[in-house]
C-alpha positions as CSV (number, residue, x, y, z in Angstrom):
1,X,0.0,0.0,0.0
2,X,1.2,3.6,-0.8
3,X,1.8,5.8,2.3
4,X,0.5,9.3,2.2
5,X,3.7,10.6,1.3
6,X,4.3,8.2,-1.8
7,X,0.9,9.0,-2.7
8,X,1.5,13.2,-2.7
9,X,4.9,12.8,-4.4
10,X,3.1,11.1,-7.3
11,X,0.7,13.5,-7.5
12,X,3.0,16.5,-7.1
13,X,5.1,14.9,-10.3
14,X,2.0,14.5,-12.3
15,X,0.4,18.3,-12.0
16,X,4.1,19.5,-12.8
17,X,4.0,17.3,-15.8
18,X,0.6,18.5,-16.7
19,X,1.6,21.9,-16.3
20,X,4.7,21.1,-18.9
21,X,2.2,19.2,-21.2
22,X,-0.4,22.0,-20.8
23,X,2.3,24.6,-21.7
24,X,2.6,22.8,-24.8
25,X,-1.2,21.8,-26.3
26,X,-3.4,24.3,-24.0
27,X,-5.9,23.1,-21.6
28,X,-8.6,22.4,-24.2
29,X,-6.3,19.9,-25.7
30,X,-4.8,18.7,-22.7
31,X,-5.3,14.6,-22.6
32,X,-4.4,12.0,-19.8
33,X,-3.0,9.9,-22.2
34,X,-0.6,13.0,-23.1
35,X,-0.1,13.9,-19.2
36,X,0.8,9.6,-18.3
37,X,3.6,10.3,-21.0
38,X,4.9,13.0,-19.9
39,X,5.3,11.9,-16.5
40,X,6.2,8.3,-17.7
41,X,3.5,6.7,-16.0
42,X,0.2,4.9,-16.8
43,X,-2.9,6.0,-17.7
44,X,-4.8,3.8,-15.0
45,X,-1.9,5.3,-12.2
46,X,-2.8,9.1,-13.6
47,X,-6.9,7.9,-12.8
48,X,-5.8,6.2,-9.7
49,X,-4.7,9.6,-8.5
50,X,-7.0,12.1,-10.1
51,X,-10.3,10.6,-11.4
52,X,-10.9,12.8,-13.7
53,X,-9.3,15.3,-15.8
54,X,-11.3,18.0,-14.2
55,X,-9.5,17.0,-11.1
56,X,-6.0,17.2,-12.3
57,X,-6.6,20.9,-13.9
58,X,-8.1,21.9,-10.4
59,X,-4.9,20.5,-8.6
60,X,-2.7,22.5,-11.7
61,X,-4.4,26.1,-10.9
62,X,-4.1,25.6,-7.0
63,X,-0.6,25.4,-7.6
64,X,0.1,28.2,-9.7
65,X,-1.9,30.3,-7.1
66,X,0.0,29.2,-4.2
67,X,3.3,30.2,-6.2
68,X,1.9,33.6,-6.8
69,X,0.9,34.3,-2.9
70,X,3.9,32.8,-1.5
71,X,6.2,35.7,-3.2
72,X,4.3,37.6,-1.5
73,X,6.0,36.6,2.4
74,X,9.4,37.1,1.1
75,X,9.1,40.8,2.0
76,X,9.8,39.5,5.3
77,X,13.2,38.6,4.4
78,X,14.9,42.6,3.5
79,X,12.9,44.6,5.8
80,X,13.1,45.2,9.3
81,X,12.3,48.5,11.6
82,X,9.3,49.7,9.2
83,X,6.7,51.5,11.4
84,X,3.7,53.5,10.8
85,X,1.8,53.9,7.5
86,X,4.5,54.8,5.6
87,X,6.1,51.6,6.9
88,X,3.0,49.0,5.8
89,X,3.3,51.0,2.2
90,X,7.0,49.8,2.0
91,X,6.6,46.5,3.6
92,X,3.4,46.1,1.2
93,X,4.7,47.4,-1.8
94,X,8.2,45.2,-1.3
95,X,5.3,42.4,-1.1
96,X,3.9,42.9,-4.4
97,X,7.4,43.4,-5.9
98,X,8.5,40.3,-5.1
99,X,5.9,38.4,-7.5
100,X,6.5,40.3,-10.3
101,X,10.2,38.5,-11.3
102,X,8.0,35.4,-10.7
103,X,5.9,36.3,-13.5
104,X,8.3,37.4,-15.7
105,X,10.7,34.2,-15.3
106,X,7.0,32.1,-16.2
107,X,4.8,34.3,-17.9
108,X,3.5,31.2,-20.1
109,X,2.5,29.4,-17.0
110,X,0.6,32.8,-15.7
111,X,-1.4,32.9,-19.6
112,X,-2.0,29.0,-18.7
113,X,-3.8,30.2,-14.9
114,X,-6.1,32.3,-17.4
115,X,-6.4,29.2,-19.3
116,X,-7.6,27.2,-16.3
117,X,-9.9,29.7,-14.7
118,X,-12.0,30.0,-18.2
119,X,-11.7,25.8,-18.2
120,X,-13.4,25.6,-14.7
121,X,-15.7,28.8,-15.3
122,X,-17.0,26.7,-18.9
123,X,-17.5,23.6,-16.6
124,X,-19.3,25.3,-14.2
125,X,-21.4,27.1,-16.4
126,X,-22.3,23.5,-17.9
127,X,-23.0,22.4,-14.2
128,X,-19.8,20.6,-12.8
129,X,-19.8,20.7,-9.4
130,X,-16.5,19.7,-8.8
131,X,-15.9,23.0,-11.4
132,X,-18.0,25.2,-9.2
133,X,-16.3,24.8,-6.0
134,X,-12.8,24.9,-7.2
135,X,-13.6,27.8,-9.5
136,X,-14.3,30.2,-6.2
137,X,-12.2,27.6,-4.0
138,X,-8.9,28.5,-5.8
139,X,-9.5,32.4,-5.1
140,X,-10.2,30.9,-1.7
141,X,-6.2,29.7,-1.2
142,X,-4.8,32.9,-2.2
143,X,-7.0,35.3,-0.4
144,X,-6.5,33.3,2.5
145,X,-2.6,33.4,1.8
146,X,-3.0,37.5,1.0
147,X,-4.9,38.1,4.1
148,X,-2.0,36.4,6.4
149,X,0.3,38.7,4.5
150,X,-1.5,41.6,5.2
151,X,-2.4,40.9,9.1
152,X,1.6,40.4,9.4
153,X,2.2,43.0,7.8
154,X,0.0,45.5,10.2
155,X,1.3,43.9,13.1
156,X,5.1,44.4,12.0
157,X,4.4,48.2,11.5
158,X,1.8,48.3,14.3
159,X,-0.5,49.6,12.2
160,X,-4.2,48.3,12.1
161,X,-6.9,48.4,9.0
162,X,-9.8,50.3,8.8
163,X,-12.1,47.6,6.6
164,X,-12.2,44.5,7.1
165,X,-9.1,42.5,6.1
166,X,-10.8,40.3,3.7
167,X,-12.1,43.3,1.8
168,X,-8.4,44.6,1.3
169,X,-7.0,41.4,0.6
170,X,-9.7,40.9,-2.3
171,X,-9.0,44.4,-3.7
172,X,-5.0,43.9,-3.6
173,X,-4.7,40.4,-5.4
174,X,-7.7,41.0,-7.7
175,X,-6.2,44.2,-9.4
176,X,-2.8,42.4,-9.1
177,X,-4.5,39.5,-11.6
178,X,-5.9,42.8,-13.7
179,X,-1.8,44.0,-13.8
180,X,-0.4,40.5,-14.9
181,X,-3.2,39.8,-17.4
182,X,-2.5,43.4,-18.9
183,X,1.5,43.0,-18.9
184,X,0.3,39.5,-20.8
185,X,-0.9,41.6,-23.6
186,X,1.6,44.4,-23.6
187,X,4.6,43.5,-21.4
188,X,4.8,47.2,-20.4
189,X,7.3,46.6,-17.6
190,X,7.6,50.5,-16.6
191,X,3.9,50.4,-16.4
192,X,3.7,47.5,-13.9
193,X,6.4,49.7,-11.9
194,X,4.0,52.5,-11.3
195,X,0.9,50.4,-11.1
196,X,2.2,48.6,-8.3
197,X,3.6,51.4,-6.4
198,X,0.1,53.0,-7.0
199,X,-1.6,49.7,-5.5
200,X,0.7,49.7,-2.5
201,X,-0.3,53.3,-1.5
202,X,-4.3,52.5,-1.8
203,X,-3.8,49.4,0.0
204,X,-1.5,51.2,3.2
205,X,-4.5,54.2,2.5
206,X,-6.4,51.4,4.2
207,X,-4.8,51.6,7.5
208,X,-4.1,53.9,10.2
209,X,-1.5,54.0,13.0
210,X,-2.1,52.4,16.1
């Protein structure tokens, strides 16, 4: 019998070899049969794991998500001694910096979370329930991941927010996925610059000093 372990190793290698195979074909195209190849195993081990393709793309946006949010605590690393309002709009802003050479380094794997996200919203809208709950479930992860950013970060700078945390945790990541969609199109890389320096004030604007 597999232990746990065995059994989330196998499942890790197969969603990074969808992600490689998806890269390739698209998410329309995307096949079992093309995913067991990739990841030299069987189809029936691939089924054994994830029972349906629907399943596997799920497990394939949750982890792009969770790479996205977890740039996101490296601001932790480079600053210390950052107090006040000005302080969370530093500590905030060297937050949303520290995604951006993440996207750059794989911008086709951020075009493919696009991909996914109209994938589940089409299944959903043909009444997949497994579609349905992942669809809202993923945004889920990384506002839950946003809004631990955000509570550390007012507690670091003993600062406090003035609307609810969830609130400000849903307006920073959602215009975040408007800048990377946009720098998709364009790759306007002075733009993203002032955007996010823009984002970091309205999102400190939130606060006040305790």
């Amino acid at each position: 019998m597999q232990t746990r372990l065995q059994v989330d190793a196998r499942r890790a290698r197969l969603v990074a070899a969808a992600l490689d195979r998806a890269e390739q074909v698209g998410i329309e195209k995307l096949t079992v049969r093309g995913v067991a190849a990739e990841a030299g195993m069987t189809q029936s081990a691939v089924y054994y794991l994830f029972e349906s393709k629907e399943l596997l793309v799920i497990a394939m946006g949750e982890g792009l998500i969770v790479d996205i949010t977890a740039a996101l605590h490296s601001a932790f690393d480079h600053t210390h001694d950052l107090l006040g309002i000005r302080g969370l709009r530093e500590l905030v802003h060297s937050g949303l910096n520290a995604i951006w050479p993440l996207v750059e380094q794989t911008a086709d794997r951020q075009l493919l979370s696009y991909e996914i996200k109209t994938y589940l919203l089409r299944h959903r809208a043909l009444g997949s329930d497994d579609a349905a709950a992942i669809a809202s479930g993923q945004y889920r992860i990384r506002d839950s991941e946003s809004r631990a950013f955000l509570e550390r970060c007012a507690e670091e700078t003993r600062t406090r927010w003035l609307e609810p945390i969830d609130s400000v945790a849903r307006f920073g990541m959602a215009t975040v996925d408007g800048l990377i969609l946009r720098w998709l199109v364009d790759r306007d890389d002075i733009a993203v610059i002032a955007a996010m320096d823009d984002l970091s004030g309205l999102i400190a604007g939130k606060a006040v000093e305790i």
